[in-house]
LOFITOR-827943 format. One record per residue (C-alpha): residue in one letter; x, y, z; residue number from 1. Coordinates in steps of 0.05 Angstrom, whole numbers, plus 5000, padded with zeros to 4 digits. Layout:
% residues N
<'a'; <X; Y; Z>; NUM> ...
//
This chain:
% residues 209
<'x'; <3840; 2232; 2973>; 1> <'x'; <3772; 2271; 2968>; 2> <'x'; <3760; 2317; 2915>; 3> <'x'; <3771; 2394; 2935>; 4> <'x'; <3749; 2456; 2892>; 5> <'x'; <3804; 2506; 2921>; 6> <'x'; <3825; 2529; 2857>; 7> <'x'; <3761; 2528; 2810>; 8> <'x'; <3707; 2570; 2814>; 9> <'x'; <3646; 2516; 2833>; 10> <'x'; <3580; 2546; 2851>; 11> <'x'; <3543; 2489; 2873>; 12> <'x'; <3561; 2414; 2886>; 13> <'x'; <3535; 2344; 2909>; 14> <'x'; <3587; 2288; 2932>; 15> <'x'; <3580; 2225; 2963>; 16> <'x'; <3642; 2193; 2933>; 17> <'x'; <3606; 2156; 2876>; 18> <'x'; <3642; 2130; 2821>; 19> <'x'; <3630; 2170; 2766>; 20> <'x'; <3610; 2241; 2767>; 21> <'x'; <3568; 2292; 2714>; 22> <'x'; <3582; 2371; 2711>; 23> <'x'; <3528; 2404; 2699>; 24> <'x'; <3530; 2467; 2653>; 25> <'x'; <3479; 2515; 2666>; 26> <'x'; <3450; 2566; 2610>; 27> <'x'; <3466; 2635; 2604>; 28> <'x'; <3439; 2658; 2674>; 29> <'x'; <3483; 2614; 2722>; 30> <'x'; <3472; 2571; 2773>; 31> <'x'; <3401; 2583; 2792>; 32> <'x'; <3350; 2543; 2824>; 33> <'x'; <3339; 2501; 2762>; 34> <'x'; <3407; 2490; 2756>; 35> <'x'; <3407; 2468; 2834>; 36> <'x'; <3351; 2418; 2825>; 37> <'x'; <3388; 2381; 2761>; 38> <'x'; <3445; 2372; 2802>; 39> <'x'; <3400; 2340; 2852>; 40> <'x'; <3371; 2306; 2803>; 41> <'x'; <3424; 2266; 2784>; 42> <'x'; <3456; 2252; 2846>; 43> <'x'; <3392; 2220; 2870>; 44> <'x'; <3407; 2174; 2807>; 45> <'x'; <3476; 2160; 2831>; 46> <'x'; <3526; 2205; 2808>; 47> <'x'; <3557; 2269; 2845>; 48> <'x'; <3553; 2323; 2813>; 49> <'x'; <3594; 2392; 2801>; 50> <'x'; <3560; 2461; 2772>; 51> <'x'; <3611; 2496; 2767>; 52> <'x'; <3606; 2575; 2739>; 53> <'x'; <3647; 2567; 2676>; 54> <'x'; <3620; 2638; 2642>; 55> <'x'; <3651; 2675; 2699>; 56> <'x'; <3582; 2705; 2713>; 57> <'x'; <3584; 2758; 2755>; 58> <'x'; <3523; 2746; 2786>; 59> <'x'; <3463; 2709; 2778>; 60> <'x'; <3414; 2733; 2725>; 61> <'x'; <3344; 2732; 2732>; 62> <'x'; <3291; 2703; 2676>; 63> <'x'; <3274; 2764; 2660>; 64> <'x'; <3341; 2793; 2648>; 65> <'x'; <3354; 2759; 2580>; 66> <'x'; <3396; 2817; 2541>; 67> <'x'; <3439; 2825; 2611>; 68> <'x'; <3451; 2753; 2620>; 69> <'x'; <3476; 2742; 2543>; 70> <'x'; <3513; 2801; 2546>; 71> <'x'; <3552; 2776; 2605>; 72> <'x'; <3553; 2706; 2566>; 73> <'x'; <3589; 2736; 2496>; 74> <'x'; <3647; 2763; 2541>; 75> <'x'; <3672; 2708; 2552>; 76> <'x'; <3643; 2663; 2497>; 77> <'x'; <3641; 2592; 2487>; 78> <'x'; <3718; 2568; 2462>; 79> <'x'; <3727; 2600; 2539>; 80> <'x'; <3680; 2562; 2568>; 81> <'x'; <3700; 2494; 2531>; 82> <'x'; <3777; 2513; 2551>; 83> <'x'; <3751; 2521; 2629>; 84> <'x'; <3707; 2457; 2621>; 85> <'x'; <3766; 2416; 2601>; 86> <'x'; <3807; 2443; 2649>; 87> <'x'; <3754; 2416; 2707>; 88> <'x'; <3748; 2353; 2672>; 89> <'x'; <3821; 2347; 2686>; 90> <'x'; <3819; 2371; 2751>; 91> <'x'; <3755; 2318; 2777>; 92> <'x'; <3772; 2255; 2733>; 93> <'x'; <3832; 2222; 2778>; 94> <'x'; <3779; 2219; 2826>; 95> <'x'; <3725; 2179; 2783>; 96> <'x'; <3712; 2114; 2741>; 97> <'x'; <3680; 2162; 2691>; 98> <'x'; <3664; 2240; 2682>; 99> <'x'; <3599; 2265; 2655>; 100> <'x'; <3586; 2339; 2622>; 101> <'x'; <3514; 2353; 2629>; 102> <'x'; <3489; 2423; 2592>; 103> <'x'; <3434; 2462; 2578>; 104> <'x'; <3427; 2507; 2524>; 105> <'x'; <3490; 2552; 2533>; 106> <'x'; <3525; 2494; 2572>; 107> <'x'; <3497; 2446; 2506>; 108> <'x'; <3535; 2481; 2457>; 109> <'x'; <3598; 2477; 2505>; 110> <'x'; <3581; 2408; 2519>; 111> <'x'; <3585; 2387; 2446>; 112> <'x'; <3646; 2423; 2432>; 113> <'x'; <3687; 2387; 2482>; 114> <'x'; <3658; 2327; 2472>; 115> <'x'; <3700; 2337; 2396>; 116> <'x'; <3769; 2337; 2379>; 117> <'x'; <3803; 2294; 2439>; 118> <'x'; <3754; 2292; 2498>; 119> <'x'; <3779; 2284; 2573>; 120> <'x'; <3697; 2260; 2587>; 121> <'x'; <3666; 2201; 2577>; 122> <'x'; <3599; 2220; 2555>; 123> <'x'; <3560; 2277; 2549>; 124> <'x'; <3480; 2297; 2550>; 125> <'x'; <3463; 2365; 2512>; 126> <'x'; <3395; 2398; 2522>; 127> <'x'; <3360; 2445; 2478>; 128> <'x'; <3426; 2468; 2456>; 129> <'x'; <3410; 2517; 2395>; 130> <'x'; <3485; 2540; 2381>; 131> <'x'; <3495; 2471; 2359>; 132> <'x'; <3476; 2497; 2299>; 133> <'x'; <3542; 2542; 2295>; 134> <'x'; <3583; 2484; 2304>; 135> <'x'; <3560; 2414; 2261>; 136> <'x'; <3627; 2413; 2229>; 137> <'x'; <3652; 2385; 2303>; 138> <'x'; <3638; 2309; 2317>; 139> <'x'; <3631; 2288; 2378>; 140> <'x'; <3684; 2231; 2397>; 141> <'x'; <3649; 2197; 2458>; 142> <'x'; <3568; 2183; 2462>; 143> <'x'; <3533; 2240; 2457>; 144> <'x'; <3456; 2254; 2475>; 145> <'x'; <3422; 2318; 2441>; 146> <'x'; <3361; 2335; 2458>; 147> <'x'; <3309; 2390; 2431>; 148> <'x'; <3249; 2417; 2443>; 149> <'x'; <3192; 2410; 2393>; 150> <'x'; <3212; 2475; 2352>; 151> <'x'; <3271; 2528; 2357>; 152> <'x'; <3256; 2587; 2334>; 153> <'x'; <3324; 2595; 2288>; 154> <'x'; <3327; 2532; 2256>; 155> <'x'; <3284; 2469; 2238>; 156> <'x'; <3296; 2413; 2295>; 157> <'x'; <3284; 2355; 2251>; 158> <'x'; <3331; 2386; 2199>; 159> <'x'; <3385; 2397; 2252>; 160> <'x'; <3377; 2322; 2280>; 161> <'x'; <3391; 2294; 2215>; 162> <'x'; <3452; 2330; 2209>; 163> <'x'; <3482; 2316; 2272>; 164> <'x'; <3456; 2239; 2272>; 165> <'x'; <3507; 2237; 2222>; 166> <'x'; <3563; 2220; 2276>; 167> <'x'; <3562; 2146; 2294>; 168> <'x'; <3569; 2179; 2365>; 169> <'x'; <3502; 2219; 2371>; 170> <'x'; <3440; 2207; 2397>; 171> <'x'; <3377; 2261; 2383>; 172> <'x'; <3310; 2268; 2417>; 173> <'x'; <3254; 2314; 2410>; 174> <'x'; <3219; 2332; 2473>; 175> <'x'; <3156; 2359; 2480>; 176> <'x'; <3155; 2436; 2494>; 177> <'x'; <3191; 2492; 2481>; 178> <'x'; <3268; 2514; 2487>; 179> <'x'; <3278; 2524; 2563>; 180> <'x'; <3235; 2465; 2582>; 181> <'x'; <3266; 2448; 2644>; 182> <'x'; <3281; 2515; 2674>; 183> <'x'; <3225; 2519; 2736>; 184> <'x'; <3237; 2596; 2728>; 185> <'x'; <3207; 2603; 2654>; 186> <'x'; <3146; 2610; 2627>; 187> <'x'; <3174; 2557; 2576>; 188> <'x'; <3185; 2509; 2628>; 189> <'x'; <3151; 2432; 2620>; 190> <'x'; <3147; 2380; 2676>; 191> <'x'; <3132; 2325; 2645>; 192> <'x'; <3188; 2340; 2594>; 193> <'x'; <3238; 2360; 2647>; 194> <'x'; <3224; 2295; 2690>; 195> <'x'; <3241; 2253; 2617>; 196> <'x'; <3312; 2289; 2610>; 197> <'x'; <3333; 2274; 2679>; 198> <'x'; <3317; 2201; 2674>; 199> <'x'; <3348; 2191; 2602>; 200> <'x'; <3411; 2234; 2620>; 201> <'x'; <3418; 2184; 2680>; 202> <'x'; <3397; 2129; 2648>; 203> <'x'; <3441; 2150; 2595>; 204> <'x'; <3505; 2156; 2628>; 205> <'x'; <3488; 2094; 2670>; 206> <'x'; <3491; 2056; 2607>; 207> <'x'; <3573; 2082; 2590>; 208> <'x'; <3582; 2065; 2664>; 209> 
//
């Protein structure tokens, strides 16, 4: 039976009935462009892929509108998002091998939480998320790829991989650039960087596949 989205609220979305699929969790702003071209990304690699709007936005935020776009973000807040995620997972899995949860700095943190506890996914790729840091008690039950940039500005990254490399289940890397290295919008933004994530993510999840 194909996969329909009736009944969840999915922004953006690329199928071609492959076996496994990744969700892709934007960062506070949405699904923008940079969002877009990560899920195109990774369906050129061979998965479909599912962004789906799990704040609730109600709109699109801009770069530039930072305060609005957090604002808008702690409203709904992340044990909401996780609880939405899940609920997806639930929703998409019958229909693949495996189910991926891709996220980016917002959709990290969200990533790593419900990749603890018992997760419906199978794997999950976190990118420059900096909330980790509010949530190291959690471990991660299935593999789990952090990545960071070269420095955060509220905490030490090689402090924070140590502590989460203490999960048999984690895997840290430290990318050249900044946090918000592979949003095409910012001023933060790092090609050469954003070109690695998308090829270890898929390489990555290929591997669990």
């Amino acid at each position: 039976m194909p996969i329909t989205f009736a009944k969840v609220n999915i922004m953006y979305f690329r199928l071609r009935n492959n076996p496994s699929a990744v969700i892709v969790l934007s960062e506070i702003y949405g699904i923008t462009s940079s969002v877009r071209l990560s899920c195109d990304a990774l369906h050129n690699r061979g998965f479909d892929t599912i962004a789906p709007d799990y704040f609730m936005l109600p709109r699109t935020f801009a770069a530039t509108e930072q305060k609005a776009a957090h604002d808008a973000f702690l409203s709904f807040g992340f044990d909401n998002a996780a609880r939405y995620v899940r609920e997806l997972v639930d929703k998409v899995r019958p229909h693949y091998r495996k189910v991926f949860l891709a996220g980016f700095s917002a959709g990290a943190t969200t990533a790593w939480i419900c990749a603890a506890g018992e997760p419906r996914c199978d794997g999950i790729a976190a990118i420059y998320g900096s909330r980790i840091r509010d949530y190291t008690s959690l471990k991660p039950q299935i593999p789990s790829l952090v990545i960071f940039p070269e420095k955060e500005s509220s905490f030490d990254v090689n402090d924070m991989c140590r502590v989460i490399s203490s999960s048999p289940h984690v895997s840290t890397r430290i990318y050249e650039g900044p946090h918000g290295f592979a949003d095409k919008r910012s001023v933060c933004y790092h090609e050469g960087s954003c070109c690695r994530a998308h090829d270890e993510i898929s390489s990555f999840f290929i591997n669990i596949r």
